[in-house]
PyMOL CGO cylinders between C-alpha atoms (Angstrom):
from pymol import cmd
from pymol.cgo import CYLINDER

trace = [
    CYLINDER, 16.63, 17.12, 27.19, 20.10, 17.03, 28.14, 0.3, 1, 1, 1, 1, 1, 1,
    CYLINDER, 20.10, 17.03, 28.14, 23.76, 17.56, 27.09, 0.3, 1, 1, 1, 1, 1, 1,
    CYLINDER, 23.76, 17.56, 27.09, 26.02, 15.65, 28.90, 0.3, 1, 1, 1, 1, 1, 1,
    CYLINDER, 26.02, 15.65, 28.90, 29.71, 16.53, 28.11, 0.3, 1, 1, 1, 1, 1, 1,
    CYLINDER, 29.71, 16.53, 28.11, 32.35, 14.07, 29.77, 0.3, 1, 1, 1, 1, 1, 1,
    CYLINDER, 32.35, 14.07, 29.77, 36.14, 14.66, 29.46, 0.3, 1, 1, 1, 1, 1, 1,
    CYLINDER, 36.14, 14.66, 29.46, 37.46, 11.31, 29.96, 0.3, 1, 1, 1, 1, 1, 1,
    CYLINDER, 37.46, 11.31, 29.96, 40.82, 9.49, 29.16, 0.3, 1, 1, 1, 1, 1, 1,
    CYLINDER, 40.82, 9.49, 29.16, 42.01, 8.80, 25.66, 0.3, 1, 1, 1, 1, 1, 1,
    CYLINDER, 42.01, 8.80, 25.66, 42.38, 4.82, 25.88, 0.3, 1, 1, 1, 1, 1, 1,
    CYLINDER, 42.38, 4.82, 25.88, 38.84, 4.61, 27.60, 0.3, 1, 1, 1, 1, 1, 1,
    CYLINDER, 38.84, 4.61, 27.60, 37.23, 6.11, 24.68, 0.3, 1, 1, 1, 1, 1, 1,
    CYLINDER, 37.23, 6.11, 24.68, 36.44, 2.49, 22.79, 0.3, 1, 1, 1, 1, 1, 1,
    CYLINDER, 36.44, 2.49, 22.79, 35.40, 0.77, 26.27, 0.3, 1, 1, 1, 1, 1, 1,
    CYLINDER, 35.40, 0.77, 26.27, 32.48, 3.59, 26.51, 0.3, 1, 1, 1, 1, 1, 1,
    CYLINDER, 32.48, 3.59, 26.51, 31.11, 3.82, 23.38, 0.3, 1, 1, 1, 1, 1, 1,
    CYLINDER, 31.11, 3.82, 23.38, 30.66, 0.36, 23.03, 0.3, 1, 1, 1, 1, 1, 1,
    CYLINDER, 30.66, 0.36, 23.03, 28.99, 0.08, 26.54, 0.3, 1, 1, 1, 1, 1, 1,
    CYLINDER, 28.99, 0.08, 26.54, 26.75, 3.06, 25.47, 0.3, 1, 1, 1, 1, 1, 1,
    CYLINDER, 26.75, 3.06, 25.47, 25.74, 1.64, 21.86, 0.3, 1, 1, 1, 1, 1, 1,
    CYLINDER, 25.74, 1.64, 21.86, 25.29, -1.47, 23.95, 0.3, 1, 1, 1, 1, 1, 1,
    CYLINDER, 25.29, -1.47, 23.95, 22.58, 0.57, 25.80, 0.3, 1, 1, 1, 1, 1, 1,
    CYLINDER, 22.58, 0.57, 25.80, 21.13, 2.25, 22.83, 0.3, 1, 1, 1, 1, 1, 1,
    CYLINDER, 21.13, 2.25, 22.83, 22.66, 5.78, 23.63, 0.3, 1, 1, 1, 1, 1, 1,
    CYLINDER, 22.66, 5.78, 23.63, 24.01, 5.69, 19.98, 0.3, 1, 1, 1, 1, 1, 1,
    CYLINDER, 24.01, 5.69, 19.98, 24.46, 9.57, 19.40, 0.3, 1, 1, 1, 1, 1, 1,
    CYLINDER, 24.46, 9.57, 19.40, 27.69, 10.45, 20.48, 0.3, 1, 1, 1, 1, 1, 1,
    CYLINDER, 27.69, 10.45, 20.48, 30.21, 13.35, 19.15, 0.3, 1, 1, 1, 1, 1, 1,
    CYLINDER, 30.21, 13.35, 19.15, 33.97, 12.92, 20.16, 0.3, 1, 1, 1, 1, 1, 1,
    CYLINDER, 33.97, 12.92, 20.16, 36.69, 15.34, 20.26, 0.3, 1, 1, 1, 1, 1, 1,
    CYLINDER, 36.69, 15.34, 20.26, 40.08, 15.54, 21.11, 0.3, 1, 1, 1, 1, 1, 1,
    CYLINDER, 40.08, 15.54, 21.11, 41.17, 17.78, 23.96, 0.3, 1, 1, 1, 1, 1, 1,
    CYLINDER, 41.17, 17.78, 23.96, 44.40, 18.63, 25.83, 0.3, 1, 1, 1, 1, 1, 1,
    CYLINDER, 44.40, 18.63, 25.83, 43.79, 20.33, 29.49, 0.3, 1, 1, 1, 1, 1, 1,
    CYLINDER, 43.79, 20.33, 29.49, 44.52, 19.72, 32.84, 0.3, 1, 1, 1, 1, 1, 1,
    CYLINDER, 44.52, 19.72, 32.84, 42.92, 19.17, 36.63, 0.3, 1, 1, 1, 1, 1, 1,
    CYLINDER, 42.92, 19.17, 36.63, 44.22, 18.69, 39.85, 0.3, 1, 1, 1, 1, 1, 1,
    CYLINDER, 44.22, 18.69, 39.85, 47.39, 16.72, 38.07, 0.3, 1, 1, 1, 1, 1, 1,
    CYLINDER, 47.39, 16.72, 38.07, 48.95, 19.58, 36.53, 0.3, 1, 1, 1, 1, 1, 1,
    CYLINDER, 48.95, 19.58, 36.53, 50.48, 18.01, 33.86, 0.3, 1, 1, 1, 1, 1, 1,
    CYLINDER, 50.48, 18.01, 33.86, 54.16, 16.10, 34.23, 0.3, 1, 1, 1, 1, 1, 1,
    CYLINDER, 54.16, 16.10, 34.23, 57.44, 16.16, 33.61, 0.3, 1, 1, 1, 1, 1, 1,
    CYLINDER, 57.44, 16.16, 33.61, 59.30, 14.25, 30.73, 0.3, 1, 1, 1, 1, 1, 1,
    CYLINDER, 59.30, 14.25, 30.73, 62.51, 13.77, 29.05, 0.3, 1, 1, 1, 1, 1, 1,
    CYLINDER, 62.51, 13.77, 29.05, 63.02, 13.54, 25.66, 0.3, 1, 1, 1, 1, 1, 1,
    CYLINDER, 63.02, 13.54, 25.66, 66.66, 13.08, 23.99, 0.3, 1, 1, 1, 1, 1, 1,
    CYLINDER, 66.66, 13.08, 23.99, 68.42, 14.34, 27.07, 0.3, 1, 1, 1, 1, 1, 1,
    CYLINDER, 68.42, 14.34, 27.07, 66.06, 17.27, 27.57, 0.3, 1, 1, 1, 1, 1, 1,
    CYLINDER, 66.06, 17.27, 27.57, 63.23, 17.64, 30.25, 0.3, 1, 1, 1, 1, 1, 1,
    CYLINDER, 63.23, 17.64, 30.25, 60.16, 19.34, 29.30, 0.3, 1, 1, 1, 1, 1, 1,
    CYLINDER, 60.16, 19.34, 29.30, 56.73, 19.90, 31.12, 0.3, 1, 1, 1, 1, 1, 1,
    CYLINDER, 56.73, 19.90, 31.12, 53.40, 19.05, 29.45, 0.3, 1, 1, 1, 1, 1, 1,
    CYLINDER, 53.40, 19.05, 29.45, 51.37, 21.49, 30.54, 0.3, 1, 1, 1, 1, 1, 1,
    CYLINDER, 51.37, 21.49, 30.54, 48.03, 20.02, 28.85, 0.3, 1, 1, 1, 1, 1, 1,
    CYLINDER, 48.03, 20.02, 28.85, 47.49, 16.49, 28.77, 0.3, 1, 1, 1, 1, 1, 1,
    CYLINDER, 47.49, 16.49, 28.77, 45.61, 14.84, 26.03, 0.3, 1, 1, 1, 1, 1, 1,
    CYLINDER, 45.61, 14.84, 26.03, 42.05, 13.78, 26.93, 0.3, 1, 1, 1, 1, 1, 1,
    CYLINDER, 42.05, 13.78, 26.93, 38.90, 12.54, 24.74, 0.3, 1, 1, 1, 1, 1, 1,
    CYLINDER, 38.90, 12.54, 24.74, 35.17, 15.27, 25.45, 0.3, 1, 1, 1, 1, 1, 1,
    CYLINDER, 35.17, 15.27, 25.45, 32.14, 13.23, 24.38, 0.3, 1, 1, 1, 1, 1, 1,
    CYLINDER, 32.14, 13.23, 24.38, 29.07, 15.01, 23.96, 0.3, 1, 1, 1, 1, 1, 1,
    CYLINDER, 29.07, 15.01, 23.96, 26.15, 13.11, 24.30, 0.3, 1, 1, 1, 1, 1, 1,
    CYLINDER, 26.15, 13.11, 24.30, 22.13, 14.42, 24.13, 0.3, 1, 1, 1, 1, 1, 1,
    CYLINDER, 22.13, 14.42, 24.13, 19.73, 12.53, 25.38, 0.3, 1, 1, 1, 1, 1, 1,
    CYLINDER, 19.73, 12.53, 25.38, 16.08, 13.10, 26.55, 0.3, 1, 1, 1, 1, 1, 1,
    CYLINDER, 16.08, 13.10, 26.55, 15.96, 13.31, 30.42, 0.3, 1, 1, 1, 1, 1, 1,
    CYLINDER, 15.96, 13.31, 30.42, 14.78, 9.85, 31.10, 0.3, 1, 1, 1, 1, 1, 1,
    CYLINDER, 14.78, 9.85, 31.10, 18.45, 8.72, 29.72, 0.3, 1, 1, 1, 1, 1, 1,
    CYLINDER, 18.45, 8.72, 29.72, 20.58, 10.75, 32.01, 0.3, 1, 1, 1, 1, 1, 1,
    CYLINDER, 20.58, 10.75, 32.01, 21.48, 8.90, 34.99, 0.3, 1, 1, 1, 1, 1, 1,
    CYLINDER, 21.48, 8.90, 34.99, 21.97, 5.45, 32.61, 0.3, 1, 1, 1, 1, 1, 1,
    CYLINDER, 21.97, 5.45, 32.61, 24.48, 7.33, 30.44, 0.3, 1, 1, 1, 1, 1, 1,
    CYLINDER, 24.48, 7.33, 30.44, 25.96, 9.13, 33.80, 0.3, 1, 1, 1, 1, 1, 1,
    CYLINDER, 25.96, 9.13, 33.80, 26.40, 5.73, 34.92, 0.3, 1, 1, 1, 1, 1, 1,
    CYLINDER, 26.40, 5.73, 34.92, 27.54, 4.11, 31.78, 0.3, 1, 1, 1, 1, 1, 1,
    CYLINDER, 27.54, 4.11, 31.78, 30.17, 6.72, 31.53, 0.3, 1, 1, 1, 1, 1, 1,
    CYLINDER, 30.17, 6.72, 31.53, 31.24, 6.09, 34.85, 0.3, 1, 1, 1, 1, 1, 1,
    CYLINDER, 31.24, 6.09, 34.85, 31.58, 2.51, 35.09, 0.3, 1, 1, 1, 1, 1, 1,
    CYLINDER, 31.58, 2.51, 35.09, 33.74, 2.32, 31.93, 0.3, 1, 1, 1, 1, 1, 1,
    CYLINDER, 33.74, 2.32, 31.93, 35.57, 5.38, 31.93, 0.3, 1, 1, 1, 1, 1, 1,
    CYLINDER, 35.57, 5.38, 31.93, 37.04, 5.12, 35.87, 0.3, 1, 1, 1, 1, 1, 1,
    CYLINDER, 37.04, 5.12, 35.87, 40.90, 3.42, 36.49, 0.3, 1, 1, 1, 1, 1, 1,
    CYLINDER, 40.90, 3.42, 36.49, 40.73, 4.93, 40.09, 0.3, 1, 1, 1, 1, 1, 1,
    CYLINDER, 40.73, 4.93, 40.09, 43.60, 7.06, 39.32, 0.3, 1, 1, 1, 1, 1, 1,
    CYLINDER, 43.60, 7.06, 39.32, 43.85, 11.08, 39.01, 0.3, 1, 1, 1, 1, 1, 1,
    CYLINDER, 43.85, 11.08, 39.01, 42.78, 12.32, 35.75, 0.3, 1, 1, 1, 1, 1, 1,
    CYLINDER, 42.78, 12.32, 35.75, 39.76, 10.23, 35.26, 0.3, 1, 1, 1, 1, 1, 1,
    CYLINDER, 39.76, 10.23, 35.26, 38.12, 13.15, 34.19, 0.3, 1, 1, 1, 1, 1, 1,
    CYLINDER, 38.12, 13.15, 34.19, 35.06, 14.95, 34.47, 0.3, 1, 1, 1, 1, 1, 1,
    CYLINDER, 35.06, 14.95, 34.47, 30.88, 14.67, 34.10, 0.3, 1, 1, 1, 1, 1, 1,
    CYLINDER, 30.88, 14.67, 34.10, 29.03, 17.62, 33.40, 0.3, 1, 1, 1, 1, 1, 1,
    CYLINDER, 29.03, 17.62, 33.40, 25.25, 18.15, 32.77, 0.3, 1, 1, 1, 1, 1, 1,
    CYLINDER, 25.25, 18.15, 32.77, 23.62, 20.80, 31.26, 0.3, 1, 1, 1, 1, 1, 1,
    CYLINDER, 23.62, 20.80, 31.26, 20.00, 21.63, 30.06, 0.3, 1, 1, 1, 1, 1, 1,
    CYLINDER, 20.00, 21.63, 30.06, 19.34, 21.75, 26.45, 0.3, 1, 1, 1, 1, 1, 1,
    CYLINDER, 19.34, 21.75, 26.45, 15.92, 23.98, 25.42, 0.3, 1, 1, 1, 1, 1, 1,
    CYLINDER, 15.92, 23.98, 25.42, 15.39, 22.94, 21.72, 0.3, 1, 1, 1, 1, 1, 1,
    CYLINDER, 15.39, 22.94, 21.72, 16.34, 20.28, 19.36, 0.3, 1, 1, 1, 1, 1, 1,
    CYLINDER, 16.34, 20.28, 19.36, 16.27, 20.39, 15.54, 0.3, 1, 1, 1, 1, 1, 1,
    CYLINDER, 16.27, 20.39, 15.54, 16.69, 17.70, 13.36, 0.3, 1, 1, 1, 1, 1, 1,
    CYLINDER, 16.69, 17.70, 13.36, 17.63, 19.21, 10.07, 0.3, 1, 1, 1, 1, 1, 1,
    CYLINDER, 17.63, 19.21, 10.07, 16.78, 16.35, 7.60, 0.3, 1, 1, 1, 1, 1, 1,
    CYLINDER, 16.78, 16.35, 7.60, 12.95, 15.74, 8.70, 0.3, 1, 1, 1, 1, 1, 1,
    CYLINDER, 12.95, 15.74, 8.70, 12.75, 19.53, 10.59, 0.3, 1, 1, 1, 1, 1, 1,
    CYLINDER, 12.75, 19.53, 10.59, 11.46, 16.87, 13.74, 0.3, 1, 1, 1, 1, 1, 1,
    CYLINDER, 11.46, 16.87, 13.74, 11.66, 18.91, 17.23, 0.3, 1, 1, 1, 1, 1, 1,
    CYLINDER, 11.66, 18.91, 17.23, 12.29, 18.21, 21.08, 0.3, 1, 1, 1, 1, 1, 1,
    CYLINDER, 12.29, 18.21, 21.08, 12.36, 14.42, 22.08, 0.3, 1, 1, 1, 1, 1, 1,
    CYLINDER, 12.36, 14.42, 22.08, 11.95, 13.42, 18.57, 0.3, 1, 1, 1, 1, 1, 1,
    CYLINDER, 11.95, 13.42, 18.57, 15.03, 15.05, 17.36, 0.3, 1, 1, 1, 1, 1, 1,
    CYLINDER, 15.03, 15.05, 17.36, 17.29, 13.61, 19.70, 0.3, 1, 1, 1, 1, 1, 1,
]
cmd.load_cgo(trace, "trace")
């Protein structure tokens, strides 16, 4: 099993969970996230004043899936989430040992 955690763009969110209900990844937890990469934030002006936002707002899925779903929600994710511009955001994979399911107490692949 997996955890794949992807920090993607706020008005991309919709366009990738559809496309990953589509493909029956239907487990999907969604947060919302201010950081920045390589963009550092910008500049803006509001009533006469300029201010920096340091931290822009971004969407983290989090997404487990048994290892024979990886690379199709990698892709998924991908696909939908990408403009080509700076800021796209990130994919990151980790390895999950256990999971629990707390209504039926089912384990591992079964659980997820």
């Amino acid at each position: 099993m997996k955890k794949i955690e992807a920090i993607i763009k706020p008005f991309k969110l919709d366009e990738v969970k559809e496309a990953l209900i589509e493909a029956d990844i239907t487990g999907i937890t969604v947060s919302e996230v201010k950081g920045h990469g390589r963009q550092h934030g910008h500049t803006e002006l509001y009533r006469g004043a300029e201010y920096v936002v340091d931290f822009l707002p971004k969407v983290k899925l989090e997404i487990f899936v048994n290892d024979d779903f990886v690379e199709k929600t990698v892709e998924i994710i991908t696909e939908h989430a990408k403009t080509g511009k700076i800021g796209d955001g990130k994919i990151f994979i980790m390895p999950v040992e256990e999971a629990i399911r707390i209504r039926t107490g089912e384990r591992g692949r079964d659980a997820v």
